[in-house]
C-alpha positions as semicolon CSV with decimal commas, in nm:
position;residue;x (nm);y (nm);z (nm)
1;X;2,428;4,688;-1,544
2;X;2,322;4,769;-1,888
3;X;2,157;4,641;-2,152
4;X;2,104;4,798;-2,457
5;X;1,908;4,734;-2,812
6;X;1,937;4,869;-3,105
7;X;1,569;4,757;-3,181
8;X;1,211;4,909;-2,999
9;X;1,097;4,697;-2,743
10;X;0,866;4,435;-2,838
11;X;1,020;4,418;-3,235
12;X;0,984;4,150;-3,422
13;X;1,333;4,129;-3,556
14;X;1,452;3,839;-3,312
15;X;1,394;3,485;-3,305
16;X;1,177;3,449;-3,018
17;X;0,914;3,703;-3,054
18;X;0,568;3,666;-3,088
19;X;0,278;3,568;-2,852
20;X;0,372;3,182;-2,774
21;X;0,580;2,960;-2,837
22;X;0,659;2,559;-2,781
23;X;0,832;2,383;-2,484
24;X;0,901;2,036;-2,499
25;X;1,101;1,695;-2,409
26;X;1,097;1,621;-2,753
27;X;1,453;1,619;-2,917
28;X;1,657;1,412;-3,189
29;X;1,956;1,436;-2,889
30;X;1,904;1,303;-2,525
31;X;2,135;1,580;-2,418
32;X;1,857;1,812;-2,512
33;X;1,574;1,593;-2,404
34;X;1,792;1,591;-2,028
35;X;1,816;1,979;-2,057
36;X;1,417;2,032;-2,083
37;X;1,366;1,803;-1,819
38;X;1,538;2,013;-1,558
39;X;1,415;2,303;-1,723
40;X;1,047;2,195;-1,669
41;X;1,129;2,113;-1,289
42;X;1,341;2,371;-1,198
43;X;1,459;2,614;-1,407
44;X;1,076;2,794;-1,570
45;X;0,877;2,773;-1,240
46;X;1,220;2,943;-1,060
47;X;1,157;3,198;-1,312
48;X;0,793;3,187;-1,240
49;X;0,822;3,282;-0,894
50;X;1,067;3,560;-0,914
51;X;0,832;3,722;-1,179
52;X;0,524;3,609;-1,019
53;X;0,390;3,557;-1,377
54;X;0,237;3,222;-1,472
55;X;0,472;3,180;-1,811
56;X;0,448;2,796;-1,888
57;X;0,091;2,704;-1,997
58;X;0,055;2,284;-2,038
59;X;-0,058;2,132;-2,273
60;X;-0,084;1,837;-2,501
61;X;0,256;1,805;-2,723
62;X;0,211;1,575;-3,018
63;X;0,530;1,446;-3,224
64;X;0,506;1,204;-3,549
65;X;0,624;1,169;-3,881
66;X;0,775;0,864;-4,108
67;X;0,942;0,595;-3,902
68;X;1,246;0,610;-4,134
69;X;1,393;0,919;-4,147
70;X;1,435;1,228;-3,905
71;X;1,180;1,143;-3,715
72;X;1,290;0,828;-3,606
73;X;1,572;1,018;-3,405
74;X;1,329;1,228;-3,222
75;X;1,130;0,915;-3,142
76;X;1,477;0,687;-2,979
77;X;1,659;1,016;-2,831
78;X;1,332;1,138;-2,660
79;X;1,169;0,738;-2,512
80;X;1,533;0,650;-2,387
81;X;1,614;0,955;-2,188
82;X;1,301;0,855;-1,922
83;X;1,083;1,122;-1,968
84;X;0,728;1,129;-1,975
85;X;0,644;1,047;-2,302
86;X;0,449;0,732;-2,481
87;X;0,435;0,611;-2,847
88;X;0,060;0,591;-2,962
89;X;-0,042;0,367;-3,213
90;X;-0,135;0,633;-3,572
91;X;-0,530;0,536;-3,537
92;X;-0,538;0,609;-3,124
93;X;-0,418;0,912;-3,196
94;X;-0,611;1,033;-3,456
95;X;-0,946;0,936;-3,232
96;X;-0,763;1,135;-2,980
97;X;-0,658;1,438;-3,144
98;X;-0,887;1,416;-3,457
99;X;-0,827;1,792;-3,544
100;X;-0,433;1,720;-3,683
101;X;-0,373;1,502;-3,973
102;X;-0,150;1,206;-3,962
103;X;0,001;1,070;-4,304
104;X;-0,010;0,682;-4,325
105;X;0,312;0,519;-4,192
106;X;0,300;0,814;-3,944
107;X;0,487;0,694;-3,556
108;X;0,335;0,938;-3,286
109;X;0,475;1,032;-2,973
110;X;0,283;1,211;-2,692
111;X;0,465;1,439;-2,477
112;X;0,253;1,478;-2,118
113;X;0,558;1,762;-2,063
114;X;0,494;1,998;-2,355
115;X;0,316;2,384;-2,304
116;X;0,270;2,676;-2,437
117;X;0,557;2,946;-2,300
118;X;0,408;3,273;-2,279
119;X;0,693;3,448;-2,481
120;X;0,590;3,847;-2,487
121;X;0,469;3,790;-2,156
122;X;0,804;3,656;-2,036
123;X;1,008;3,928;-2,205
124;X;0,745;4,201;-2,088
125;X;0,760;4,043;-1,679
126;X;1,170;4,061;-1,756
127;X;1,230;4,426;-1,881
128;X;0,976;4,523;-1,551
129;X;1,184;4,273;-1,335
130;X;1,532;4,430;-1,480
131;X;1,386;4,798;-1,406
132;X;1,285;4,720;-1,084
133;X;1,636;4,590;-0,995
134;X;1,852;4,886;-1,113
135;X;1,919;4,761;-1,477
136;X;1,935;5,035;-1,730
137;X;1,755;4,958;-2,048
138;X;1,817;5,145;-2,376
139;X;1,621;5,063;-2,685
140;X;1,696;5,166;-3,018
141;X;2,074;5,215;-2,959
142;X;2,296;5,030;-3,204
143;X;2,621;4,956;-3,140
144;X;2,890;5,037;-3,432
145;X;3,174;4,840;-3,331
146;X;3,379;4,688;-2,995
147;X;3,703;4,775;-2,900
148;X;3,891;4,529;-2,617
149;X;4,150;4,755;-2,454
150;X;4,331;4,701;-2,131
151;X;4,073;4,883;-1,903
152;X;3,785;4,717;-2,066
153;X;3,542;4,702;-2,348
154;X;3,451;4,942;-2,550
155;X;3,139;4,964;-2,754
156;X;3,083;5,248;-2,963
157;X;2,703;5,368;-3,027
158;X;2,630;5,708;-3,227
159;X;2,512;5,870;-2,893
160;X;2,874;5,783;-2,735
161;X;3,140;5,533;-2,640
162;X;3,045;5,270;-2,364
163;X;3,279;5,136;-2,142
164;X;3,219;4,768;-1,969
165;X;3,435;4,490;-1,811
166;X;3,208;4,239;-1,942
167;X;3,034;4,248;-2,269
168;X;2,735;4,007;-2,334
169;X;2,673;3,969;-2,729
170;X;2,274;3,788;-2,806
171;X;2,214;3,978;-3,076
172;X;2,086;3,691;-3,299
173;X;2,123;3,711;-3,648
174;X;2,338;4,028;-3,611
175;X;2,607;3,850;-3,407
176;X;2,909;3,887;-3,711
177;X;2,907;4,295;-3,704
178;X;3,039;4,263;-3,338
179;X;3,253;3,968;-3,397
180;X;3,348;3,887;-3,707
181;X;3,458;3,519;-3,655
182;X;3,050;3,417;-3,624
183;X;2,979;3,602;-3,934
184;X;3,047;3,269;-4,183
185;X;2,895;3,020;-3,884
186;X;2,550;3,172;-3,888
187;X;2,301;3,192;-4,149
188;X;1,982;3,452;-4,126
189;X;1,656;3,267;-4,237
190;X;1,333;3,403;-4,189
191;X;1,079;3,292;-4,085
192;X;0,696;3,283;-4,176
193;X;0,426;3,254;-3,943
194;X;0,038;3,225;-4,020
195;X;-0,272;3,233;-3,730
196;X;-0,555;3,033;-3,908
197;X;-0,902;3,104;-3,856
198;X;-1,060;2,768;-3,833
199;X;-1,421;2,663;-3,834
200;X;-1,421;2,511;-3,462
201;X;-1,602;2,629;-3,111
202;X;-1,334;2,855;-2,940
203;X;-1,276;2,612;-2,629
204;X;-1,129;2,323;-2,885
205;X;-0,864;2,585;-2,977
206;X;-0,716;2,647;-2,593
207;X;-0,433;2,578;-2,438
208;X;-0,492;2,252;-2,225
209;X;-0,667;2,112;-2,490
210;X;-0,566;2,204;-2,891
211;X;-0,206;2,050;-2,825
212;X;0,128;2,204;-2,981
213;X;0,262;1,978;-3,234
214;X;0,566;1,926;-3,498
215;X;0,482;1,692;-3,781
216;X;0,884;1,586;-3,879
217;X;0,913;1,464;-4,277
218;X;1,160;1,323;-4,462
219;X;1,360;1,609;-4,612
220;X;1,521;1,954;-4,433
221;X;1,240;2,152;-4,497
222;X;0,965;1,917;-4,388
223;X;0,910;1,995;-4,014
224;X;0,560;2,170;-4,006
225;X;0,454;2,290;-3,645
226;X;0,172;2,438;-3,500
227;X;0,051;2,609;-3,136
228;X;-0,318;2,616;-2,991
229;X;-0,488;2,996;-3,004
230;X;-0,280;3,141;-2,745
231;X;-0,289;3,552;-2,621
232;X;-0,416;3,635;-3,026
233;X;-0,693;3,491;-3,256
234;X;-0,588;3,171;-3,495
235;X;-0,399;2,895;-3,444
236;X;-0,020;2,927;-3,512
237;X;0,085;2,729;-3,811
238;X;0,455;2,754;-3,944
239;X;0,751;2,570;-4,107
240;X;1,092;2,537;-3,907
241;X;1,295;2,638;-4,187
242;X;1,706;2,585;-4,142
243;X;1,815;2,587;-4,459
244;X;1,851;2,792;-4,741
245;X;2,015;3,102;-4,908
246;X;2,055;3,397;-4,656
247;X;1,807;3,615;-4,564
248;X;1,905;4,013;-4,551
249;X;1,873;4,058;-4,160
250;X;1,809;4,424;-4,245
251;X;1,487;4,426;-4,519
252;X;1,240;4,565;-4,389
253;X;0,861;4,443;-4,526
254;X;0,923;4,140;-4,631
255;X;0,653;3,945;-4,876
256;X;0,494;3,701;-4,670
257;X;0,350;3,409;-4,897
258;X;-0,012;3,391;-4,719
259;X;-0,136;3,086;-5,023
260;X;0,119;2,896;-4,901
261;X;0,063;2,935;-4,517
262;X;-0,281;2,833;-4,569
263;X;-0,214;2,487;-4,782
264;X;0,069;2,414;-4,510
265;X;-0,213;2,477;-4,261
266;X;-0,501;2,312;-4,483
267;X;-0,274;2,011;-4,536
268;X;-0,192;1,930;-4,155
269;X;-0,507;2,025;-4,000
270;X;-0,824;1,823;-4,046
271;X;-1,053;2,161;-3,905
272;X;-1,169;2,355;-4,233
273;X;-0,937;2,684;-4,286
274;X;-1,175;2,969;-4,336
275;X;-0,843;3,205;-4,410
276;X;-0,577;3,410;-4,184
277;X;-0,631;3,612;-3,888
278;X;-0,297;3,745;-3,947
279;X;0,062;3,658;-4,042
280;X;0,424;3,773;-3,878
281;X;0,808;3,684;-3,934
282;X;1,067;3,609;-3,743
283;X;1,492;3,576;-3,808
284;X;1,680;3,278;-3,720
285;X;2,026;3,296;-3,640
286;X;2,107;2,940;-3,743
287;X;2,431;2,744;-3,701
288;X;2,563;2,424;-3,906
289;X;2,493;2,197;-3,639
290;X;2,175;2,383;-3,495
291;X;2,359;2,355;-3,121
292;X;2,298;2,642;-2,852
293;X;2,643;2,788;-2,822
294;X;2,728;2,986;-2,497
295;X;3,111;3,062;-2,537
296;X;3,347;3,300;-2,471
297;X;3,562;3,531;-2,735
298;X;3,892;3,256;-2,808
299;X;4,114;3,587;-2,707
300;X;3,924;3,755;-2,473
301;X;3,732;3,625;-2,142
302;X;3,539;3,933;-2,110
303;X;3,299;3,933;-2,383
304;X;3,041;3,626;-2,443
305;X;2,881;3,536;-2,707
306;X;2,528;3,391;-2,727
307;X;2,471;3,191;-3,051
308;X;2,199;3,003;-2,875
309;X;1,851;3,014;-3,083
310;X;1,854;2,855;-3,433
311;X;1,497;2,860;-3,379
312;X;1,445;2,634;-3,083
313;X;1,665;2,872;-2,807
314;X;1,361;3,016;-2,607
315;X;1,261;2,754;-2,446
316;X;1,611;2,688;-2,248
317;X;1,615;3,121;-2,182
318;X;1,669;3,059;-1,771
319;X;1,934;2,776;-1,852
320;X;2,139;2,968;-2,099
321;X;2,094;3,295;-1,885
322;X;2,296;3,075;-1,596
323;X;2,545;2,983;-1,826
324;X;2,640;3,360;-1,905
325;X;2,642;3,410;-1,541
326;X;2,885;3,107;-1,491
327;X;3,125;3,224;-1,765
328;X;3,129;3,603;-1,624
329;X;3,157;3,540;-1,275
330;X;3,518;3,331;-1,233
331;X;3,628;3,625;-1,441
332;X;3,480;3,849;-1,183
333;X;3,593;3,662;-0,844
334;X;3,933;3,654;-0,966
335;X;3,987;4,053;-0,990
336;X;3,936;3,989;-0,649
């Protein structure tokens, strides 16, 4: 087996880079709200053990925002699927969590499921669990173009021709130069990320007791989020941004507006902002709906195509890994 990348590893050209990101029950679709429950039971400590890496840290996961509007899907998807979750009254959790700022009219949900995934971590503990098990790893090899003949696929790289009978395609916002027909269905966006340097005792800024949290507004650009000091200095502070123009997948430096990380994070926290500890971007690959799409090619079993991020992909990594697995290996029993 091989995988290759036409990026270094550890870049920060993907989706699900950096030091940590959320896990949740909290979702505007029970479907998704089922999907993280097995995920918390089974599918991360599964993971866990075969890396024999802690990876999911807990911690408080606070969700609120208008009652009319987005929010209230989150709020009816995520208390009817079972989970364990609880709507707190605006002023009970503002004497709970009194370093976030709730907006008056604001419904709050606490999620006793949420954590911090340890994201380099994870993809660190993978490319030393895929060495150790005879996969090949090539970084900075990009692939041209694909070919689909009779004896298999062909991908074409500037240091030679590969040949493969299955071809696996996660290449995020980059998808459309292997196959076209996803280059209209996904739109690049990136992504700005700020780590605040608050005025608070380093303990109150921990995973286990700073929670993650998503405040959900009215409009498509109003879903604010934010992670406790995790593997780096500063708190994470960003928007989930899925609209917009296009981003070029392939600029390199990109401005980063650093005044408007800090209001965002001045506005939602209640601890004073003394300034940034440091910024970073990441690339969505978002689709129109904002589904995780695990598919094969419509003429050709042999190559799948992961289209499974739209910035909220990592957490569901194991699940999505077994669906690849489920779509390649029919196609391998029956070769007999």
């Amino acid at each position: 087996m091989l995988v290759v990348d036409r990026f270094e590893a550890g870049h920060d050209r993907g989706g699900s880079h950096g030091a940590g990101r959320i896990t949740r029950s909290s979702y505007h679709d029970r479907r998704y709200v089922e999907m993280t429950r097995d995920m918390h039971r089974e599918a991360w400590p599964r993971l866990e053990a075969e890396l024999g890496v802690q990876l999911v840290h807990p911690t408080p996961g606070l969700f609120y925002g208008p009652e009319r509007g987005p929010f209230a899907a989150f709020l009816n998807a995520t208390l009817a699927a079972g989970v364990d979750v609880e709507e707190l009254p605006r002023a009970e959790a503002a004497a709970r969590f009194p370093m976030l700022h709730f907006d008056p009219g604001d419904r709050v949900m606490l999620d006793h499921t949420a954590g911090v995934l340890a994201a380099n971590r994870t993809l660190a503990s993978l490319r030393a669990w895929l060495t150790a098990n005879d996969v090949e790893l090539r970084h900075g090899v990009r692939v041209t173009s694909m070919e689909r003949r009779r004896d298999g696929v062909t991908l074409s790289t500037a240091s030679g021709d590969l040949l493969a009978r299955h071809v696996v395609l996660a290449t995020g916002a980059w998808l459309g130069e292997l196959l076209p027909l996803w280059r209209a269905r996904l739109v690049p966006l990136r992504q700005e990320v700020a780590y605040v340097d608050v005025d608070a005792a380093p303990g109150d800024l921990a995973a286990g007791r700073f929670p993650v949290w998503c405040r959900i507004g009215g409009g498509d650009e109003a879903f604010d989020y934010g992670l406790p000091e995790f593997d780096r200095p500063g708190l994470k502070v960003a928007q989930h941004r899925t609209r917009g123009a296009p981003d070029d997948v392939d600029a390199a430096d990109a401005h980063v507006d650093e005044a408007a990380l800090l209001s965002r994070a001045r506005r939602r926290l209640t601890l004073p902002v003394r300034g940034l500890h440091g910024v970073e971007t990441c690339l969505y690959a978002v689709t129109a709906d904002e589904h995780l799409h695990v598919t094969t090619h419509p003429d050709d079993h042999r190559v799948v195509a992961v289209a499974a991020c739209s910035g909220h992909g990592f957490k569901f990594g194991p699940v999505l890994a077994e669906q690849v697995a489920d779509l390649i290996q029919p196609a391998e029993g029956s070769r007999g």
